[in-house]
N, C-alpha and C positions, 0 to 999 in steps of 0.2 A: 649456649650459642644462640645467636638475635638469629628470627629468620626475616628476612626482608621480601618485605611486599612488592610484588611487582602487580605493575597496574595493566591490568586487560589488555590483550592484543585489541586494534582499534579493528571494526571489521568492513572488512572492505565490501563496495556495493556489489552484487552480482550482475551476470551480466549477461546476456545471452549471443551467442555468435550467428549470424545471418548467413545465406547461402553466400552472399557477397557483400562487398566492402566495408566497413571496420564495422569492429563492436558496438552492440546497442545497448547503453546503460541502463538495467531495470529502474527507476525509481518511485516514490509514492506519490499519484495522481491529487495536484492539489485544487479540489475543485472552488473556484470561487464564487461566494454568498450570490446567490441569485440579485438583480439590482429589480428594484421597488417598481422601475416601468416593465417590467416582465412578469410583473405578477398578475396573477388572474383578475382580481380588483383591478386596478389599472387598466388593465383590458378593458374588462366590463366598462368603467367610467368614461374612459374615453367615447366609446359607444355613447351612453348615455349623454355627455356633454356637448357632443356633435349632433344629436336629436332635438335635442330640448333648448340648441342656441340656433333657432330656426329664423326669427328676426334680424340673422346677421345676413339671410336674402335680401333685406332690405337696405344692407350699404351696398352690397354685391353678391348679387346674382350666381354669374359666371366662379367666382370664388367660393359662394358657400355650396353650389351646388358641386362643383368639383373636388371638394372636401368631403362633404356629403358621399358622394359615390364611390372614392374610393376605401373609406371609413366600411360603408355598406358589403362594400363587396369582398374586403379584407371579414367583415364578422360572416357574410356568407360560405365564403372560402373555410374558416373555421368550422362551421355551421355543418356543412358537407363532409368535413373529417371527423366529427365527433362521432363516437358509439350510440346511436342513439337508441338501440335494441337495448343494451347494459344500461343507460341513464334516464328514458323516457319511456312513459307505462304506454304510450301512443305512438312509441318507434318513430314520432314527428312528423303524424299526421296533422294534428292541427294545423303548422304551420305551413304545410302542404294545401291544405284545404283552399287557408286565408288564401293563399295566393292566385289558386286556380282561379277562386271566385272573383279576386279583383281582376285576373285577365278577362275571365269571361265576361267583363260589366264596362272592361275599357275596349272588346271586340265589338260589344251591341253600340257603347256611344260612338268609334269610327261608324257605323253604319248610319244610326240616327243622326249625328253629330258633325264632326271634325276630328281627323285625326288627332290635333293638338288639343281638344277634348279631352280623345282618351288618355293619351298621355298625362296631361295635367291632372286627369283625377285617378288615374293609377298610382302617379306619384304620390299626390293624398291621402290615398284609401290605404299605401303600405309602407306610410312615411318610417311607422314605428315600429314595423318589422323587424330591423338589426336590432334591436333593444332584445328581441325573443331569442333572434341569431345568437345573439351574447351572450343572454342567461345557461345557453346549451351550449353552448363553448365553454365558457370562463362559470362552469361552476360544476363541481369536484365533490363536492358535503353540504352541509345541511349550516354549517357555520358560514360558510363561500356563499352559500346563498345567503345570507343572513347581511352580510357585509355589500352585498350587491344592493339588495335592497335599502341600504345606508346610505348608500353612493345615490341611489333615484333618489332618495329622501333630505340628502343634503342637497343635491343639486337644483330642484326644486324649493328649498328655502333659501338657498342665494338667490335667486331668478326667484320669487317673494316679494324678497328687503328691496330689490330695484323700483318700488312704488311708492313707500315710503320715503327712498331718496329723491324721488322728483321733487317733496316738499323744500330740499334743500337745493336742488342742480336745477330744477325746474323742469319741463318735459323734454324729455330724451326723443331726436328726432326722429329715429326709425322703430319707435315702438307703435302698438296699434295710435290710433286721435285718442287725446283723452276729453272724454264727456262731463257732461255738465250736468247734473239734478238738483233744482233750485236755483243757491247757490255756490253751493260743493263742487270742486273741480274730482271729476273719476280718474286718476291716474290709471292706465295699466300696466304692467309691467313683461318682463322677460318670459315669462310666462306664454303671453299672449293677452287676448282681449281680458275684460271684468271676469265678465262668465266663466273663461275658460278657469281661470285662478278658482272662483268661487264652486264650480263643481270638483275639482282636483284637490282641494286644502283637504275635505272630508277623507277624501281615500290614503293620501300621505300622512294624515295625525294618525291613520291606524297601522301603518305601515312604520311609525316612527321607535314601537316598541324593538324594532331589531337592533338599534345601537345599544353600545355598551353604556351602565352605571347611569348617570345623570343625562348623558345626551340628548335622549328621549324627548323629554322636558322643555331644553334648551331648545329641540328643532319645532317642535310646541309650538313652542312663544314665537319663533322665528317667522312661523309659518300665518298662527294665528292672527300677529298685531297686523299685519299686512292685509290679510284678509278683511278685517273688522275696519280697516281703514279706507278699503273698496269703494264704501257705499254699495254693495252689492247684498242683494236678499238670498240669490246663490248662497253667497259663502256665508253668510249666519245662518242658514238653514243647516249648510253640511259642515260647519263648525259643530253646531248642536249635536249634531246627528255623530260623528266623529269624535266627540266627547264623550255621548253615551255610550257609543260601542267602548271604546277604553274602557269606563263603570261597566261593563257587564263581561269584556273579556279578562278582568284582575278582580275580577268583585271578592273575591278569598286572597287577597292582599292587603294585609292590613298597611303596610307602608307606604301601598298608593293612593291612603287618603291624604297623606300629607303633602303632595303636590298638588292633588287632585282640588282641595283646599285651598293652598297658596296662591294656584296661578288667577282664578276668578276671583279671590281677595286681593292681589294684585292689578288686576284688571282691574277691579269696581275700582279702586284706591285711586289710582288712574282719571279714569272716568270722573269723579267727583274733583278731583283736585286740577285737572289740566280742560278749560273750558273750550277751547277750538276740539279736543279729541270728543268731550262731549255731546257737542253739537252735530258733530258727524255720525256719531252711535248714534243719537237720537233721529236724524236724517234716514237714517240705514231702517230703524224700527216703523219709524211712522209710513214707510215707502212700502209697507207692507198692506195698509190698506186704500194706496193711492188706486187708481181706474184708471188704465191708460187704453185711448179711443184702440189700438189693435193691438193684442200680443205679439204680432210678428213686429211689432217694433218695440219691444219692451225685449232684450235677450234676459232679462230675470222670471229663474219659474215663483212671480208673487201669485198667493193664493187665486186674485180675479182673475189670472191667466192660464189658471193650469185646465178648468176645463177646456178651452179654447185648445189646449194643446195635447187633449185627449179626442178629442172632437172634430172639432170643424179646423184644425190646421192640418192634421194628418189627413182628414177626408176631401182636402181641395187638393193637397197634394197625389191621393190617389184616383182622385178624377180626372186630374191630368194624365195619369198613364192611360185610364181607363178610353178616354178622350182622343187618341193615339191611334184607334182604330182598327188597332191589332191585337187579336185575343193572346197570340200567344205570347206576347208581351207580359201578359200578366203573371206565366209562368215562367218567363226569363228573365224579367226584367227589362227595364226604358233607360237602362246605364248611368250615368255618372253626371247627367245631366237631372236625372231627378232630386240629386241633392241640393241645388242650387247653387250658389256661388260658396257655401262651403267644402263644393266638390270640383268644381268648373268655375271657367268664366263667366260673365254675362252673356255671353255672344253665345254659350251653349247651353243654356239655363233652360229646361223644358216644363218644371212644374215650381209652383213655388213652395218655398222651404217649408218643413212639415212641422220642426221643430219638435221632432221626436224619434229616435235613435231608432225603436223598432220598425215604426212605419216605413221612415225611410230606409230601412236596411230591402225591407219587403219591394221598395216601388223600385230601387237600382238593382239589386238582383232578384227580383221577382219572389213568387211563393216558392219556389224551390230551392234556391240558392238565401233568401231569406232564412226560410227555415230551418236549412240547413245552419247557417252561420247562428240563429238562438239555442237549434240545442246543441251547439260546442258551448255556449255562453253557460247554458243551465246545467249540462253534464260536469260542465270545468267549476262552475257553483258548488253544488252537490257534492264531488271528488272533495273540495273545499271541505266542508262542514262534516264529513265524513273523516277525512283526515284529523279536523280538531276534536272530534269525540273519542279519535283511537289514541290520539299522542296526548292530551287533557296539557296542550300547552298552550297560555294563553296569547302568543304570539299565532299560533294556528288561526285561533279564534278570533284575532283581528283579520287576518288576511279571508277569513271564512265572510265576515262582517262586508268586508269593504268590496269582497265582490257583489254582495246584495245590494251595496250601494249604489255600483256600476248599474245593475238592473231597475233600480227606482232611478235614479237620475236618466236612462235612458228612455222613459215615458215621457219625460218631461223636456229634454233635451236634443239635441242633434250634435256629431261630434265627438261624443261619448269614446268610440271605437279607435279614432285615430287623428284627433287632436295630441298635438304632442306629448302634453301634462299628462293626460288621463289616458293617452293610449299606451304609457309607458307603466304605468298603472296597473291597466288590465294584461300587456305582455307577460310582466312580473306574475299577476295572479295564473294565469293558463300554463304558462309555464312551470310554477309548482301543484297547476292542481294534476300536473302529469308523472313529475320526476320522482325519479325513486331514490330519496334517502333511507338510512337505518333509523326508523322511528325512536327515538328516545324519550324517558319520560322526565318530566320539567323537576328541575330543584326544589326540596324542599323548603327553601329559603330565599326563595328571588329576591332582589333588592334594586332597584327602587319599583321597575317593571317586571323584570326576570331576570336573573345572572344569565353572562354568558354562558353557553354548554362545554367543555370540555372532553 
């Protein structure tokens, strides 16, 4: 006898009955793929690319600052809901601190000053705040962070190559003037002025191990040809200095010779064979033992200027406070007019520019609000290097690196703390020398800088 198969009763959904009106069909919740602008990156970058396109004040004001604010205030908003007992070892004091300080330096300049003073240079002093807001928002792990720091590092080699394209488009009208030495036309780009590119190239090549496989390299070259094409003595100085930290945070990689190799065998190749790029290296080198009648008109730290900007440019600037007549100034600070016009306008310019990070930090918030603010600088150092000695990862050890960079370029510079390039920079650095990931220790087989972590 055949037995014959019968196929499954089909089974009907279940269903559950309400206190009232008809049935509620149970079925399976189908969640859909998160979409790529809701992702923490994305966050972040937005942040980041609304910071660092600050030049676009210069087609419009009223547009970029109302983009601007409310960008700021959406990473604020986030900033306020994060855990940051669970995610920051400083529960988000730092960025508590920064802030106080800049109120308290834009309440001294309304008094000294003009209100529109204060304003103007509180907006300065905290341009690159959302940048820190975001990192403690939009970052989850130690990989999220990794990817954040990508986002600052390509965005800053776009806003780079815009200098190199003036040779082709010619000068873009709302970028800073470009200068003249000799003559070499100085293009500057997205960035901002020479300078500012020329002390930021240094801290983003060390910053550039966080991408994945080859990228590294690639943001390298990106970063670097722009730089070298400056004329600027800045950026060959912390090109160098930004290469060597690379050789000392992979030096037990043997794979990193082979880029390490390529890229200045590339370069020289270069250099020899194309005679106008030539002539501009050689411009950039020889400008190293020029003498110009004042540093304050030279913005490159070259050798003949840097006493002058240990010396006598910070001590005219703090004779102006001192000059002011009021002792206790010295201990509050003379606000936001001691920085000069990279903090104020002319119309509230009280001392002239010191052209050195710490001094002026010390003449606008005085010895107390100064000192306060270097040692969050040296404690968030410290945390640094402490950090890359416990994890032995060599991407630790570049971020350990480029905050001592932050610290040497700020003897020699002004701007340091919240110029956009480089304040976005230093954000990045305080903000992991605080947060808490699960320390993991590095692959045995990095390639080409270090594999991803998984």
């Amino acid at each position: 006898m055949t037995k014959v198969l019968t196929p499954p009763a089909r089974k009907r959904p279940s269903f559950t009955r309400p206190t009232f009106g008809r049935p509620t069909f149970s079925r399976p919740s189908l969640r859909l793929p998160e979409k790529w602008w809701r992702t923490n990156t994305a966050r972040f970058l937005l942040v980041v690319v609304v910071v660092n396109l600050h030049l676009l004040r210069n087609v419009s004001v009223v547009g970029y600052l109302g983009v601007y604010g409310l960008v700021s205030a959406w990473a604020f908003w986030h900033f306020l809901r994060t855990d940051k007992v669970r995610n920051l070892q400083d529960r988000g004091w730092i960025a508590w601190t920064w802030m106080i300080l800049g109120v308290v330096a834009a309440i001294t300049t309304a008094i000294l000053g003009s209100l529109d003073g204060a304003a103007y240079g509180l907006l300065r002093f905290l341009f690159v705040m959302p940048v820190l807001f975001a990192a403690v928002a939009f970052t989850d792990s130690y990989d999220q962070f990794r990817r954040n720091v990508t986002s600052c590092v390509a965005v800053f080699t776009v806003a780079s190559l815009t200098l190199p394209l003036q040779f082709i488009t010619g000068p873009i009208s709302f970028f800073a003037p470009a200068l003249v030495r000799g003559v070499d036309v100085r293009y500057s780009s997205l960035v901002g002025s020479v300078t500012s590119q020329g002390i930021a190239v240094g801290l983003f090549i060390l910053m550039a191990p966080a991408a994945k496989k080859w990228w590294p390299w690639l943001l390298v070259a990106g970063m670097g040809i722009p730089a070298m094409l400056s004329l600027s003595k800045a950026a060959v100085a912390n090109l160098a200095l930004g290469g060597l930290g690379l050789l000392i945070a992979h030096r037990h990689n043997r794979k990193f010779l082979i880029p390490l190799i390529a890229i200045p065998a590339v370069g020289t190749l270069a250099l020899v064979t194309i005679p106008a790029l030539r002539e501009r290296f050689l411009g950039t080198v020889s400008a190293f033992t020029e003498t110009t009648p004042s540093a304050s008109n030279n913005y490159d730290p070259a050798l003949p200027s840097i006493l002058d900007r240990l010396t006598s440019l910070p001590a005219a600037n703090w004779s102006a406070l001192t000059g002011l007549d009021q002792p206790l100034l010295q201990a509050t600070g003379g606000g936001y007019g001691m920085g000069n016009t990279a903090l104020v306008e002319p119309t509230d310019v009280l001392a002239p520019m010191a052209h050195n990070q710490v001094v002026e930090s010390m003449s606008v918030h005085g010895i107390l609000g100064g000192t306060l603010l270097w040692a969050l600088l040296i404690v968030a150092a410290c945390s640094l290097v402490l950090k890359a000695r416990r994890t032995h990862r060599p991407f630790d050890t570049c971020l350990a690196l480029a905050m001592g960079m932050v610290l040497l370029n700020s003897v020699t510079a002004n701007g340091t703390l919240y110029q956009p390039a480089t304040g976005t920079a230093v954000m990045m650095l305080l903000y992991y020398a605080v947060a808490k990931f699960p320390d993991r220790p590095e692959p045995a087989d990095p390639a080409p800088l270090e594999k991803d972590m998984t």
